[in-house]
N, C-alpha and C positions, 0 to 999 in steps of 0.2 A: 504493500500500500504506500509505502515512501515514495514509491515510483511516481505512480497518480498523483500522488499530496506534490512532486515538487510540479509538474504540468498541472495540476489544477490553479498553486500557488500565480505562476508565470501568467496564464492564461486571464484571473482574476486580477490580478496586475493590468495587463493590455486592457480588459473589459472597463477599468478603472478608467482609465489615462484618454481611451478613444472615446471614451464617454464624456469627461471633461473637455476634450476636442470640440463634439457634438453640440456638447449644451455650452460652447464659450459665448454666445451672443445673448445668455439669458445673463441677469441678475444673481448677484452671488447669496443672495437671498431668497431666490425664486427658490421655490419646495422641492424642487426635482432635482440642481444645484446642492442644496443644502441635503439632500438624502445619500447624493453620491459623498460628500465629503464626510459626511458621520459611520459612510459604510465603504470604506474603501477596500479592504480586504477583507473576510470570513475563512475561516477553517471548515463551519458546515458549509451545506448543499442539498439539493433535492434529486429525485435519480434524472429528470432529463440530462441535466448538467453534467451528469457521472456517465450516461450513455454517450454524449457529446465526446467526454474527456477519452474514453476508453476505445470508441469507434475512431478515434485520429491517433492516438499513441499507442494504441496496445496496451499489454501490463506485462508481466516479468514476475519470477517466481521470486522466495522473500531473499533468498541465494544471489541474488543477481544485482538486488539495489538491498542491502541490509536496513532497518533501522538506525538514527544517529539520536544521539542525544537531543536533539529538537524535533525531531518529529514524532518524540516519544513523549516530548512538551515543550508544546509549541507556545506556547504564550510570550516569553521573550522575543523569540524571532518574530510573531505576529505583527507585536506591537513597533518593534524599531520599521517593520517594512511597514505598515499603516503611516508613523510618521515620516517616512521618506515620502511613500507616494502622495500624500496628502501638501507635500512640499514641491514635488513635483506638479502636481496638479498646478497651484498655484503658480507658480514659474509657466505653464503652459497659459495658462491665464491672462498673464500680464503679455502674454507675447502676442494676442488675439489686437486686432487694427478694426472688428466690429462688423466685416466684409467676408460678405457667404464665402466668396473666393478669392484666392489669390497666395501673393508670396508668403504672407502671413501664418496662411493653414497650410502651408508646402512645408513653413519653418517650422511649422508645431506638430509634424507630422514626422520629418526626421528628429526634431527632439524626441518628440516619442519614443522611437527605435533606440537610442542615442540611455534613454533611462532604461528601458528594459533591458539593454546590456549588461545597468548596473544592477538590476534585481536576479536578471539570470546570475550572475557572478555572486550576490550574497545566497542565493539557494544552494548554490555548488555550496558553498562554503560550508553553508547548514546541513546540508541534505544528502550532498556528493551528486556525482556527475551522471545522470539519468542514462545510462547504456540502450547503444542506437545495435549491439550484437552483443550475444553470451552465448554459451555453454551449458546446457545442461541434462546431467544424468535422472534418468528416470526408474525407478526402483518399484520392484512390485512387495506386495505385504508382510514377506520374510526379507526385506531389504538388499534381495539380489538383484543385480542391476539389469535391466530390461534393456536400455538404449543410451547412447549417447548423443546428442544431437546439437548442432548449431543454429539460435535460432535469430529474428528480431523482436521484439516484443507483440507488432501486429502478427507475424507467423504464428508465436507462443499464443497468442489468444484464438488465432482463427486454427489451432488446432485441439486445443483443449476445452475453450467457452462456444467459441463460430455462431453466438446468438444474436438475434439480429436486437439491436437494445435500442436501435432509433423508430425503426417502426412496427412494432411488435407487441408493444403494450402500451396499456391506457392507465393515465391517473382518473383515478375517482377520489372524491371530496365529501364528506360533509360537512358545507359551514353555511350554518342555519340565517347566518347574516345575506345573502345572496339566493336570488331568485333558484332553485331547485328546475333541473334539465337542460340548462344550458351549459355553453364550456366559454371557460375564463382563461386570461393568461394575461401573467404579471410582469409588466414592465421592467427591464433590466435584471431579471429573475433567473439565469442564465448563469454560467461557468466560463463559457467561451464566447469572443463577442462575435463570430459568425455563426454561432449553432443556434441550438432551441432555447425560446423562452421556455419557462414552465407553465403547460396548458392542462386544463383538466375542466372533466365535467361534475357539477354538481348535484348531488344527488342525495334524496332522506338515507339515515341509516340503515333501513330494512331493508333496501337494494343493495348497499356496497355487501351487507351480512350474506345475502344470497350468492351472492359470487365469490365473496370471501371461501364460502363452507363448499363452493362447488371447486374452487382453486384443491382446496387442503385435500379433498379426498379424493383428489387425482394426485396425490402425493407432491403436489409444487407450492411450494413458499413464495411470500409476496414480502413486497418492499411494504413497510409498515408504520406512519408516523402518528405521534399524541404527544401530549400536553402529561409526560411519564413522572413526573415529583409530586401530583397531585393524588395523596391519599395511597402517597405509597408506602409499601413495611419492607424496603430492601432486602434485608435480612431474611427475612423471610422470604420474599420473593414473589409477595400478592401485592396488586394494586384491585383494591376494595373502596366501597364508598361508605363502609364501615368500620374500615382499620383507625379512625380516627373520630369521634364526637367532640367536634370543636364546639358544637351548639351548648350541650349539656353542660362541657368545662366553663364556657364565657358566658354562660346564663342567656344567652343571643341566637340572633338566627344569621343566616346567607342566602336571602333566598334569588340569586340572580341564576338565569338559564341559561343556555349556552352558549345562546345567540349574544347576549348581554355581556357574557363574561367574556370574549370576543372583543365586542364593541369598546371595553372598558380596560383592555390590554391584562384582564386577571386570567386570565389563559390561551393558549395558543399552541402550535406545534413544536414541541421544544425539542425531540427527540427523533430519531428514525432507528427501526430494529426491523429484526424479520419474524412475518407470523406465519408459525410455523404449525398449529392443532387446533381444534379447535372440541369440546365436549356439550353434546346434545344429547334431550332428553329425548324420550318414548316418542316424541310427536316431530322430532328433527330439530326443535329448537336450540338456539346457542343458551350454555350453563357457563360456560368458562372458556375465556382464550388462551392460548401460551405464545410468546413470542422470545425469538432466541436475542439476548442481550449483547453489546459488545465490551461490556465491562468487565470480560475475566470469570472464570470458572467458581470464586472462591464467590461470586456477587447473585445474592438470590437465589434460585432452584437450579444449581449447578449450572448457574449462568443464565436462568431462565429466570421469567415473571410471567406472573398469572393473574386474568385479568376478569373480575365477572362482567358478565353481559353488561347489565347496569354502569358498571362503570366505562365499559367501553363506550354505550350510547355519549355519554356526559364526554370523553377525554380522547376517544378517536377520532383522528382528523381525514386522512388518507392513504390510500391503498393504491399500490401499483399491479395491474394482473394482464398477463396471456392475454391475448384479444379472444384466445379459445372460450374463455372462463365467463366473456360480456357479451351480454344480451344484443341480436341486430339493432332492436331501436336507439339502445346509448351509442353502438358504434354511428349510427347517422347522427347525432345528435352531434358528436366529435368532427364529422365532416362541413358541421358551420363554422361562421366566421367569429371566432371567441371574440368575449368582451373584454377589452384592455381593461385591465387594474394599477391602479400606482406601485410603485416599488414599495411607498411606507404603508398601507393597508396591515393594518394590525394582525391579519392573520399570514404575514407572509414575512415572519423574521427569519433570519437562517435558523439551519437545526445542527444539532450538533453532529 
């Protein structure tokens, strides 16, 4: 994953920089302006951005790009490239003459290039140098070697993944804030600044549950995001809307709904995992989800959490699935012209 992480990094970088490009004739104050410079880099993402990233570079086994001490925490590095690029931005800035065309945006377009030299060079630094050819031996379950083979990283992918991840699956949504059947997509929402925004249709919970439960028992897991710190008992490994009586301890109530707590920034998609089971009763209905965690063996149910229905409805956001798994009417629904949303829309922070 060090691999992706340092092209994602690069990429989010460029998507910064040709953005401030873009918006230089607006106000440094205008809201769209003022969202690129509060978000200039992120460590999360959503999967279009990751199907983007992994469809143009490939990936490479963990043998090939190791882990470094930053990319096993990254917050230092983060934060010094946020303040470069956001120093960079501004220098791009001052260099704009006000005029759609001309030498102006020719000059701010090899300074561009001109910065992300220096950001490719602090990722090497951090990261190490993303390998364009490797080597690697392939071992079968008694650890005798099968093959040895020389690959590139897109080789290594189109022969071990070869899934098609740009057009092949659909995000589904529910957020009760937005009209229900249509498909949306968020301005500057994105990884790479020639790929996809992040688009998706919106839909009640009872339909994403339907195709969730028809995913799991064809045995394939889905990309999986919520709002995962709310009423959760890590430890243990449940997220319940009973593992905690905040009402009873403060003598008070909470009573805002989904939609509200949305609207009000008290919840939102903070997380993305894989859901991987799901358990029904006599009549097919969901009793409990399981979803595989990326926080380590030792966090939750052997790395797992489990999630009742109930609280899924209240903290699930969205699900990525197989286009096998969705109903004809949502796939036509996916073939209109989505509605642009702002980049700051309170349900569309990065996730971790």
């Amino acid at each position: 994953q060090n691999y992706c992480f340092f092209w994602d990094q690069l990429e989010k970088a460029n998507l910064f920089l040709q953005g401030v490009i873009d918006t230089r004739n607006l106000p440094f104050d205008d809201r769209k302006v003022d969202w690129l410079f509060s978000n200039p880099l992120s460590d999360g993402g959503q999967f279009t951005g990751v199907a983007n990233l992994i469809t143009k570079y490939g990936v490479v086994p963990s043998t090939a790009m190791a882990e470094t001490l930053n990319s096993n925490n990254t917050s230092a590095m983060a934060n010094l490239l946020k303040l470069k690029l956001r120093e960079d931005g501004l220098r791009l800035r001052d260099m704009n003459d006000g005029k759609k065309n001309g030498k102006a945006l020719e000059k701010m377009g090899a300074a561009k290039i001109e910065m992300l030299k220096e950001i490719y060079r602090f990722l090497v630094l951090c990261l190490g140098v993303p390998p364009t050819e490797f080597e690697w031996t392939r071992c079968n379950s008694k650890g005798e070697i099968v093959d040895t083979k020389t690959y590139t990283p897109k080789a290594f992918y189109d022969e071990y993944v070869s899934a098609d991840l740009e057009n092949n699956y659909v995000m589904v949504m529910n957020d009760p804030c937005r009209e229900y059947g249509k498909v949306y997509e968020i301005e500057y929402d994105r990884h790479v600044y020639d790929g996809d925004n992040w688009v998706y249709v919106n839909l009640p919970v009872e339909r994403i549950k339907e195709m969730a439960i028809a995913s799991i028992k064809d045995s394939t897991a889905m990309y999986f995001s919520c709002d995962v710190r709310k009423f959760a008992n890590t430890s243990k490994g449940t997220l319940d809307l009973a593992n905690m009586d905040y009402e009873s301890l403060f003598d008070t109530d909470f009573p805002m709904d989904k939609k509200q707590r949305i609207q009000t920034y008290a919840s939102g998609s903070s997380h993305a995992m894989t859901l991987i089971a799901v358990d029904l009763d006599d009549r097919g209905n969901p009793v409990k989800w399981m979803v595989e965690n990326s926080w380590g063996a030792s966090s939750g149910y052997k790395g797992n959490l489990i999630m009742t229905d109930e609280w899924f409805n209240e903290y699930m956001f969205r699900l990525v699935l197989e286009k096998k798994y969705v109903p004809s009417d949502i796939l036509d629904v996916m073939k209109k012209k989505p509605v642009m949303l702002p980049s700051w829309d309170p349900m569309f922070l990065p996730e971790e």
